[in-house]
C-alpha positions in Angstrom: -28.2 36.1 25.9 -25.5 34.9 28.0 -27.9 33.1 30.5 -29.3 31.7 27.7 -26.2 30.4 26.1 -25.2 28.6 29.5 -28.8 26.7 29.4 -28.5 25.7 26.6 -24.7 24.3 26.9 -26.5 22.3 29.8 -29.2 21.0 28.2 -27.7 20.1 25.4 -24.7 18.2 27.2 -27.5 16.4 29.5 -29.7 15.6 26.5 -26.7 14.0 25.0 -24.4 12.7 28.0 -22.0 14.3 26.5 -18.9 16.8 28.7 -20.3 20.2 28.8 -16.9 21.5 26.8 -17.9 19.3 24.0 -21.1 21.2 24.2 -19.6 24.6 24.3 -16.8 23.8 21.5 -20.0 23.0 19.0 -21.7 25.6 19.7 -18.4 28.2 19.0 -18.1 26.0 15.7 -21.9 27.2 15.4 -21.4 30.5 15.9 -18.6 31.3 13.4 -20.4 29.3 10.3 -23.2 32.0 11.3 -20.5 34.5 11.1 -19.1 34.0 8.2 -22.5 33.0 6.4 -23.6 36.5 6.9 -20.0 38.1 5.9 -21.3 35.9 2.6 -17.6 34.4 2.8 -17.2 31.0 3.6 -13.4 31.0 3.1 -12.9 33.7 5.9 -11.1 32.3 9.3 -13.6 33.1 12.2 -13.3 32.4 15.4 -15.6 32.8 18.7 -14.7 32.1 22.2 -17.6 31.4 24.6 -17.0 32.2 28.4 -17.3 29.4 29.9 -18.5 31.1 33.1 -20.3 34.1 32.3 -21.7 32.4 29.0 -20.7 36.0 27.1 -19.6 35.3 23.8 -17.0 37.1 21.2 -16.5 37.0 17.3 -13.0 37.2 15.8 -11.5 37.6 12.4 -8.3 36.1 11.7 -5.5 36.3 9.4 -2.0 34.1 9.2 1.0 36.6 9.0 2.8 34.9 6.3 6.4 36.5 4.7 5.6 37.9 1.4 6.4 35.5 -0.7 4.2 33.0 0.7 1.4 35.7 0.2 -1.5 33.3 -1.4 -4.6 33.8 0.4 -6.2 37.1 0.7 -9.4 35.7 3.0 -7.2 34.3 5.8 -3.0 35.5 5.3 -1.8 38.9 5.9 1.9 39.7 5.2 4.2 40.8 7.5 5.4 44.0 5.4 1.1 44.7 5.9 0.8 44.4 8.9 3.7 46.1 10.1 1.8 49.1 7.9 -1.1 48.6 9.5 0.0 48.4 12.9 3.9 50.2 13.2 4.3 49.2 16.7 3.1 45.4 16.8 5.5 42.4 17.6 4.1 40.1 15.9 5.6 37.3 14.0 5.3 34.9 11.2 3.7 32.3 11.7 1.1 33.9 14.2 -2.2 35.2 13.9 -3.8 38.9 13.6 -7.5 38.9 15.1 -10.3 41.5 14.6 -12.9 41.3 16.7 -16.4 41.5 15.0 -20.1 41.9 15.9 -21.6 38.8 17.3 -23.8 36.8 15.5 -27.1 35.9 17.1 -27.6 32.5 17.7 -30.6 31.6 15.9 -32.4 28.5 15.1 -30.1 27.4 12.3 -27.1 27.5 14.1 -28.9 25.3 17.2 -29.6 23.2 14.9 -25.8 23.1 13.4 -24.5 22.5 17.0 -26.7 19.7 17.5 -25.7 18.0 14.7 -21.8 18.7 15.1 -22.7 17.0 18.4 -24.2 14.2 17.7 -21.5 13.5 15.0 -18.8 13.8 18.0 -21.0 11.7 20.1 -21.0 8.7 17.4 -17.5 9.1 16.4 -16.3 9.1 19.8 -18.6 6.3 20.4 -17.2 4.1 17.3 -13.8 4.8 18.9 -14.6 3.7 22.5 -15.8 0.4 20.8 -12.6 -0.2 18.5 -10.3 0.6 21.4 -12.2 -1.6 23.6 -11.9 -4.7 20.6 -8.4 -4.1 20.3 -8.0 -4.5 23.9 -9.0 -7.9 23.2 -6.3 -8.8 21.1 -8.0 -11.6 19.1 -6.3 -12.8 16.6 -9.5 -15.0 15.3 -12.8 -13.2 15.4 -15.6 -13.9 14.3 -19.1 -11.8 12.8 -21.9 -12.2 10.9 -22.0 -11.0 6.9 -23.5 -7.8 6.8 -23.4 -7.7 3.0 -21.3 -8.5 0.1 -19.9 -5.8 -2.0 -17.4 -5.3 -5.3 -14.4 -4.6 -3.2 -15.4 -7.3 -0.7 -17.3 -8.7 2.3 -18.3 -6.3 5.3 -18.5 -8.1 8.1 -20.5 -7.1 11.2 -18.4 -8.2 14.4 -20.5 -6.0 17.0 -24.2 -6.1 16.1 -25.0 -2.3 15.4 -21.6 -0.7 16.5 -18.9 -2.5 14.7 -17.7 -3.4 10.8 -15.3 -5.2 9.6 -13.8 -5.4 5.8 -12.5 -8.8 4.1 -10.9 -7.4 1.3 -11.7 -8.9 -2.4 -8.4 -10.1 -2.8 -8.2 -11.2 0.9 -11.3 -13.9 0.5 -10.8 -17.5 -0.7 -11.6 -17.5 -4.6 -14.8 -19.3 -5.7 -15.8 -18.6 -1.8 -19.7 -17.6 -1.6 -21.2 -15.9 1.4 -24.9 -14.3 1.7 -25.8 -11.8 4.2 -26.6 -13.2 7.9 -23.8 -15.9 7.5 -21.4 -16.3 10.4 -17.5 -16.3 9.4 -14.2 -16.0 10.8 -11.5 -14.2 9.6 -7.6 -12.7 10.6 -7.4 -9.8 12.3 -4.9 -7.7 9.9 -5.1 -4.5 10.7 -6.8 -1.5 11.2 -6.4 1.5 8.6 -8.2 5.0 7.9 -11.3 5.1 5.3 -9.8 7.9 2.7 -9.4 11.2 4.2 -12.6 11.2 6.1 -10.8 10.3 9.9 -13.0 7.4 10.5 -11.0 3.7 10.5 -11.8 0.6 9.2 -10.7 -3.0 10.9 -9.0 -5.3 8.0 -9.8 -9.1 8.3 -8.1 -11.8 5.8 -9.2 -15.2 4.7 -6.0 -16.2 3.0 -3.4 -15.0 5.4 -1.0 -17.8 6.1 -1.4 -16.6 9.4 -4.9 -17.3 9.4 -4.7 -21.1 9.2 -1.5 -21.4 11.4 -4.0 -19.8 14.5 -6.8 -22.1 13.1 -4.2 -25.0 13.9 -3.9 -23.8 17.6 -7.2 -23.6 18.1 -8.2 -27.4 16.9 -4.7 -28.7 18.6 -3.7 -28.1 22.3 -0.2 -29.1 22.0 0.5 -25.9 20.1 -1.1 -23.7 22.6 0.9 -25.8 25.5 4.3 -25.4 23.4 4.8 -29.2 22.8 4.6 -28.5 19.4 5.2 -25.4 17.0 3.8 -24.2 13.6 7.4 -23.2 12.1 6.1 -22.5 7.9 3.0 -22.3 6.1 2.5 -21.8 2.5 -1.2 -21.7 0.8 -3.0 -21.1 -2.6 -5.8 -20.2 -0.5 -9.3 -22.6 -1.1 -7.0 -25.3 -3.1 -4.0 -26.8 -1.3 -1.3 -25.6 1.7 1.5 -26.9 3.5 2.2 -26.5 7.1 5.3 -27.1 8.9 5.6 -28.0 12.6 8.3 -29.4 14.6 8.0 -30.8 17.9 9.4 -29.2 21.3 9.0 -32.8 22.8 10.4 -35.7 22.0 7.7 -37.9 22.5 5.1 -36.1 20.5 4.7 -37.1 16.6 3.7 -33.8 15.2 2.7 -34.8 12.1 0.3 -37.2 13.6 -0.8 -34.5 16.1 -1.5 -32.4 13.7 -3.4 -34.5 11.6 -5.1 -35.7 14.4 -7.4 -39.0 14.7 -9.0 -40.5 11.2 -7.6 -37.0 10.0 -10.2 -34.9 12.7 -8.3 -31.8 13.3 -6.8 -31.3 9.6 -10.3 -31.7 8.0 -11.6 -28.9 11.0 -9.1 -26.4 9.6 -9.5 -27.7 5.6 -13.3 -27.5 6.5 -13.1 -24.0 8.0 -11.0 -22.9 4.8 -13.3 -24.5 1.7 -11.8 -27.4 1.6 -8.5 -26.4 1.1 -6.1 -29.4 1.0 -3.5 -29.3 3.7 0.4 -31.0 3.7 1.6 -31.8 7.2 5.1 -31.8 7.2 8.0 -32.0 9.4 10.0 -28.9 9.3 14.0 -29.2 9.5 17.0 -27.3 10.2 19.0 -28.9 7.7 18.1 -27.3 4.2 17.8 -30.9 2.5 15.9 -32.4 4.7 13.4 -29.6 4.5 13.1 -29.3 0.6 12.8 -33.4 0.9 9.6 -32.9 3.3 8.4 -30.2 1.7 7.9 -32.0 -1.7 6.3 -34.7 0.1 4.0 -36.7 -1.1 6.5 -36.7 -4.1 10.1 -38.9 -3.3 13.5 -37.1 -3.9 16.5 -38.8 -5.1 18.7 -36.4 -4.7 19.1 -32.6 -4.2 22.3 -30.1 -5.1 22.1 -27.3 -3.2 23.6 -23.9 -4.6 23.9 -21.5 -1.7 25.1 -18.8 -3.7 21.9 -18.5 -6.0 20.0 -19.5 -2.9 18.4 -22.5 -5.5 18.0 -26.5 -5.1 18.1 -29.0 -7.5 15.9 -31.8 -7.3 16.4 -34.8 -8.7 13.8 -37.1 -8.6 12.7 -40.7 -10.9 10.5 -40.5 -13.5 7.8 -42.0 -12.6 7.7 -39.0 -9.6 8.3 -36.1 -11.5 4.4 -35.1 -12.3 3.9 -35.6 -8.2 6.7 -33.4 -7.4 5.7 -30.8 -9.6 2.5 -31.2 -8.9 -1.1 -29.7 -11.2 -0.1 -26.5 -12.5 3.2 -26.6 -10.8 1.8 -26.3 -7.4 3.3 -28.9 -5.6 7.2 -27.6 -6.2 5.8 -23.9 -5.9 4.5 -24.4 -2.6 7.3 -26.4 -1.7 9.5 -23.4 -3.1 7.4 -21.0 -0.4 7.4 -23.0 2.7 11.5 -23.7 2.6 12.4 -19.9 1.0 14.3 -21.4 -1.5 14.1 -21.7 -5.4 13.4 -25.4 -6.2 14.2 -26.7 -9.4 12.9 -30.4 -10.4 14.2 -32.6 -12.9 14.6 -35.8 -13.6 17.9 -38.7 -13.1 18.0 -38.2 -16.9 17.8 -34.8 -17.4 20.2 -34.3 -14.3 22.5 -36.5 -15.6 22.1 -34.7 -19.5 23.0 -31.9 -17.7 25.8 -32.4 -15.9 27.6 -34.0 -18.6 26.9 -30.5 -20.6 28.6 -28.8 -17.6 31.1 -30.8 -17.6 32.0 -30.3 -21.5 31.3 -26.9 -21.3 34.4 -26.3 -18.5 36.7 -29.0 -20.3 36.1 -27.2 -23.2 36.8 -24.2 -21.1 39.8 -25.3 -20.1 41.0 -27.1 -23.4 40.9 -23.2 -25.2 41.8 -20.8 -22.4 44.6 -23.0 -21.2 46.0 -24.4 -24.1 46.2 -28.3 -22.3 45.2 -31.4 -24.2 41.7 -33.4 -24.0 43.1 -35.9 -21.0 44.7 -33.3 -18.7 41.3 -31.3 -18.9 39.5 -34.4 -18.2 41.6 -35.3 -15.1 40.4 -31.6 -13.8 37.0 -31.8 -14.5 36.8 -35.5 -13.1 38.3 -34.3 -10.2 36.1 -31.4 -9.6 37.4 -28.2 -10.7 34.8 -26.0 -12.6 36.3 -22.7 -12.7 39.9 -20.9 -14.4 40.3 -19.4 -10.4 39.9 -23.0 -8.7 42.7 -24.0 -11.0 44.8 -21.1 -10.6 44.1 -20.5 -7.2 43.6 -23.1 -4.7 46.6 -24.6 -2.8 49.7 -26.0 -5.0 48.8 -28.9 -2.7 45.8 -30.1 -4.0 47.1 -30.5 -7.6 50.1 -32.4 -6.4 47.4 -34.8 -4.9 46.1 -35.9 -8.5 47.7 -38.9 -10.2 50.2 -38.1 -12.9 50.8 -34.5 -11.6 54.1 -33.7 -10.4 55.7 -29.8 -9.2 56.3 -28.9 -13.0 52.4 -29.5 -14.3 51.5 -27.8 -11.7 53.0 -25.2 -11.8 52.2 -24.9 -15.5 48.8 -25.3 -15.1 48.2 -22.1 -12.4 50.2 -20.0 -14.7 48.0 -20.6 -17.7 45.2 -20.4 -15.7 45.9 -16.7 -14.2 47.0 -15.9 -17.8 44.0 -16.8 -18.8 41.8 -15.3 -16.4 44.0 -11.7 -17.2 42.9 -11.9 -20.6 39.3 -12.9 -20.2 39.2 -9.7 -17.9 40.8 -7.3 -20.6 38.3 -8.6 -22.9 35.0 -8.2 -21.0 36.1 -4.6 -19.8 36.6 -3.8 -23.8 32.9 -5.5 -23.9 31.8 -3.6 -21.2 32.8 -0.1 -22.7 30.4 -0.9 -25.9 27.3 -1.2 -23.5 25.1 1.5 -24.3 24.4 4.3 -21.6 20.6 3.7 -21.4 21.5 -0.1 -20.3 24.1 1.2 -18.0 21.8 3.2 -16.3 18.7 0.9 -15.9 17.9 -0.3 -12.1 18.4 -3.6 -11.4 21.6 -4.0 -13.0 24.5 -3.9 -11.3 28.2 -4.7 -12.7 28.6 -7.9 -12.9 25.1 -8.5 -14.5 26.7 -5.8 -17.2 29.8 -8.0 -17.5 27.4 -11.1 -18.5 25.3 -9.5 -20.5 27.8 -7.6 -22.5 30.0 -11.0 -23.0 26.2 -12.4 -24.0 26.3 -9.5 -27.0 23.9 -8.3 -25.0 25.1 -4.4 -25.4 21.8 -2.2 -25.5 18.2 -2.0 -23.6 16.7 -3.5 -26.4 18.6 -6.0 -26.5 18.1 -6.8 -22.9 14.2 -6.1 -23.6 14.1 -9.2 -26.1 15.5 -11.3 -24.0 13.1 -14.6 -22.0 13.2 -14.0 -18.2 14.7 -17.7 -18.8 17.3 -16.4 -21.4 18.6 -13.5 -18.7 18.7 -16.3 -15.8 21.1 -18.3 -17.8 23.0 -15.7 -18.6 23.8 -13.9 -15.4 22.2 -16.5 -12.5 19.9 -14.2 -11.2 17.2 -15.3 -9.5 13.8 -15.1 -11.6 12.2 -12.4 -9.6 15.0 -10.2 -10.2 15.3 -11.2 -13.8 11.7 -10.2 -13.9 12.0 -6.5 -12.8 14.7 -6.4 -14.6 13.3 -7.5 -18.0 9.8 -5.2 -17.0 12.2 -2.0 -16.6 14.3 -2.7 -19.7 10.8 -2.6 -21.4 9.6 0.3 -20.1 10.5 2.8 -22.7 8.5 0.3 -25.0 5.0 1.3 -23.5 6.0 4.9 -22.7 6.7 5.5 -26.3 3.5 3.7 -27.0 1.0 5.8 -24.9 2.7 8.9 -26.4 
C-alpha cells in the first residue's frame, strides 16, 4: 500500500501541476473523512499523517484537553481532571491535544475520488488568487470589463475573460443606467472584500464614486497627469449633475478652460462616459468665500456671512437668482454645500435684511430687560455691534469709551449690569436644568449645553424633544442639521420600540 500511495501522490500532482505536498495534504484530508465515515461520526477529530518518504500511513484520534468547565464537546474535548485519570503520569496541558492512534482506513475508490476533488478545488482557488494578486499588481484605478450579467444586487462584470469577476454594487451604479450582457464598461476600483464566510474575495467597482470621475478627468486632460493642474473637490448626484474643482499649479494655465476643453471636448468625454451627467467646472479657492461664491456658480452671490462656529454660510443673493442658486430640487446649493464642506444657506436681500432686523430687536430687546437701560442706549449697542450680555460685559473698558455719548461712569454701569445679568440668567437655566427628566439627560447626542437650550426652550422631557422639527431643534440649540437629525431619530426611539412590542 505504501508504494501505492507514493504513485499515486505523483500521478496525481503531475496530472494536475500541482506541488506533490498539495497532493499528499489531500489525500490525508481523504483518508480521515474515510475514517471517521466508518466510525459513523462525522464530528470526531481524525487525523492521518502520510510519510512522505516511505508513503506508510497512520490514523489518529484526537481530543482538545480543555479545563473542566469548558467541558462542551464529548467527540473532540477531554478534560484535564480525565485525562490525568486516564493517564496518572502524562504532562500534558490545556490547550493541547491527546491522540489515539487507530486502524488505517483503506484507501478505496471514494476517497480517490475525494482527494481529487479537494485538489482540484485547491488548484482553482489558488489559481483565482494568482490572478487577483497579479491585477492588483497593476494598480489601476480605472479598469475596464465586459457585462457578464445583471443581477438584483448589481452588475457582475467580467474583467478577465474566464478567470476574473468583478461586482458594481446596486447602489454603486448610476440610477436609470441600463446595461445588457456583452457591454464593455468602466468602473472604480474600490476594493476588494470576502464573499460571506466561504474564503473566496470579490473585487468592488463603483460608478458613482467621486473618485471615479476625478480619474476620468486625468485621463481626457494631460495637464493633470503633468501636475500643471489639480482636481482639488468633486461633488456628484451621480447620472444628473456634479461639480469639480481644480486649481492650477501654473500660472499660465486657465483651468477652467482646460478642463472644459475645446467646444467643451473633454467635459462632454467624462459627461458622456457618466450618462450624461452635467458637470460644473469651477475654480477652487483657499479663501472660504471665494469658494462658496464659485461653487454656486452659475448662480451670482451678493453677499455671504460666514459663521465659523456653526461651520454655516449665509448666502445672500437678488431675487431674480435665488431659484439658480438653489437650483431643481435644491441641487445646485446642496452640491455647492458638498464640494466647499460647509452648510450653505441661501436667501434673499430681503429676507436677509427681514432677518437681521429681527436679530437685531431680539438682542435690544435683550438688552432693554436684562440690563434695565432705555430704548436709545440699547440701540447705540446694537448699532455698534454688540450681540451678546458677555461682549458687553466683557470686552475691554476701552472699546465702550470709544462710542459717542459714553463716558467712564456708563460704562462702568453698563458691564456691571451686564455680569449681573449674565449671573442671573445662569442661576435660572441651572434651576431649568434640574427639571429635565433623566431619560433626556441620558439620550446620546446631547451634551450640556444642548440640555441648557432645550430646557430654557421648555423643552424638559424626551418627548418633548421627540416632537420637535429637525428645524425647530436647530433654532434652538445651532446644531448642525445632521446632528439635530440623530438626535431627533434617538429621542424617538422609544416611540417604535414600544410599537413593535
Amino acid at each position: 500500500m505504501s508504494r501505492e500511495m507514493l504513485q499515486l501522490a505523483e500521478a496525481l500532482a503531475s496530472e494536475k501541476n500541482v506541488e506533490a505536498e498539495v497532493v499528499f495534504q489531500a489525500l490525508e484530508f481523504a483518508l480521515s473523512t474515510a475514517a471517521k465515515k466508518k466510525a459513523n461520526r462525522e464530528h470526531m477529530d481524525v487525523r492521518v499523517e502520510i510519510d512522505r518518504g516511505t508513503g506508510e500511513y497512520r490514523t489518529f484520534r484526537r481530543w482538545l484537553i480543555v479545563a473542566d468547565e469548558d467541558y462542551t464537546y464529548p467527540d473532540v474535548e477531554k478534560t484535564i481532571e480525565e485525562i490525568q485519570e486516564e493517564i496518572p503520569d502524562t504532562d500534558i496541558q490545556i490547550g493541547e491535544y491527546y491522540e489515539e492512534q487507530l486502524e488505517n482506513e483503506g484507501f478505496g475508490r471514494q476517497a480517490a475520488q475525494t482527494a481529487k476533488q479537494i485538489i482540484l478545488q485547491r488548484i482553482r482557488d489558488a489559481e483565482r488568487e494568482q490572478i487577483l494578486n497579479e491585477f492588483l499588481q497593476q494598480k489601476e484605478d480605472i479598469v475596464m470589463g465586459t457585462v457578464k450579467r445583471v443581477e438584483g444586487h448589481g452588475i457582475i462584470v467580467e474583467l478577465i475573460a474566464g478567470k476574473l469577476d468583478a461586482l458594481i454594487p446596486r447602489d454603486q451604479m448610476i440610477p436609470r443606467e441600463n446595461f445588457r450582457s456583452g457591454d464593455r464598461i468602466r468602473a472604480l476600483f474600490v476594493r476588494v472584500e470576502e464573499i460571506g464566510n466561504t474564503g473566496r474575495k470579490q473585487v468592488v467597482l463603483s460608478r458613482t464614486s467621486g473618485e471615479f470621475l476625478a480619474k476620468l478627468y486625468e485621463q481626457e486632460v494631460p495637464e493633470i497627469a503633468d501636475g500643471l493642474l489639480e482636481i482639488r473637490e468633486v461633488a456628484r448626484d451621480p447620472g444628473q449633475r456634479a461639480k469639480v474643482a481644480v486649481k492650477a499649479n501654473d500660472q499660465r494655465i486657465d483651468p477652467q478652460g482646460t478642463c472644459i476643453g475645446v467646444r467643451g471636448s473633454r467635459v462632454n468625454a467624462v459627461s458622456n462616459e457618466l450618462s450624461g451627467e452635467r458637470i460644473d467646472v469651477v475654480l477652487w479657492s483657499s479663501e472660504t468665500a471665494q469658494f462658496v461664491i464659485n461653487a454656486l456658480s452659475p448662480a451670482e452671490v451678493s453677499r455671504i456671512l460666514i459663521d465659523e462656529d456653526k461651520h454655516a454660510v449665509d448666502v445672500i443673493v437678488a431675487e431674480d437668482q435665488l431659484a439658480l442658486a438653489i437650483g431643481r430640487s435644491g441641487q445646485n446649493v446642496r452640491l455647492a454645500s458638498d464640494l466647499t464642506g460647509w452648510q450653505l444657506n441661501i436667501m434673499t436681500v430681503k429676507e436677509a435684511d427681514e432677518r437681521n432686523e429681527a436679530e437685531d430687536t431680539a438682542i435690544r430687546e435683550l438688552f432693554i430687560s436684562h440690563m434695565s437701560i432705555d430704548a436709545e442706549t440699547a440701540d447705540v449697542l446694537v448699532q455698534e455691534g454688540f450681540q451678546t450680555l458677555e461682549e458687553v460685559a466683557y470686552v475691554p473698558a476701552a472699546e465702550l469709551l470709544e462710542i459717542e455719548g459714553f463716558d467712564e461712569e456708563i460704562v462702568e454701569v453698563l458691564r456691571n449690569r451686564a455680569r449681573d445679568a449674565i449671573l442671573t440668567l445662569a442661576i435660572v437655566s441651572e434651576e431649568k436644568l434640574a427639571d429635565v427628566s433623566e431619560d433626556m439627560r441620558n439620550l446620546d447626542g446631547l451634551d450640556s449645553d444642548m440640555l441648557r437650550d432645550l430646557a430654557q426652550a421648555g423643552i424638559i422631557t424626551r418627548d418633548d424633544l421627540a416632537e420637535l422639527s429637525v428645524d425647530e431643534l436647530i433654532e434652538i440649540t445651532g446644531v448642525t442639521e445632521e446632528e439635530a437629525k440623530k438626535v431627533i431619530m434617538a429621542a424617538r426611539e422609544h416611540w417604535f420600540t414600544e410599537e413593535s412590542n
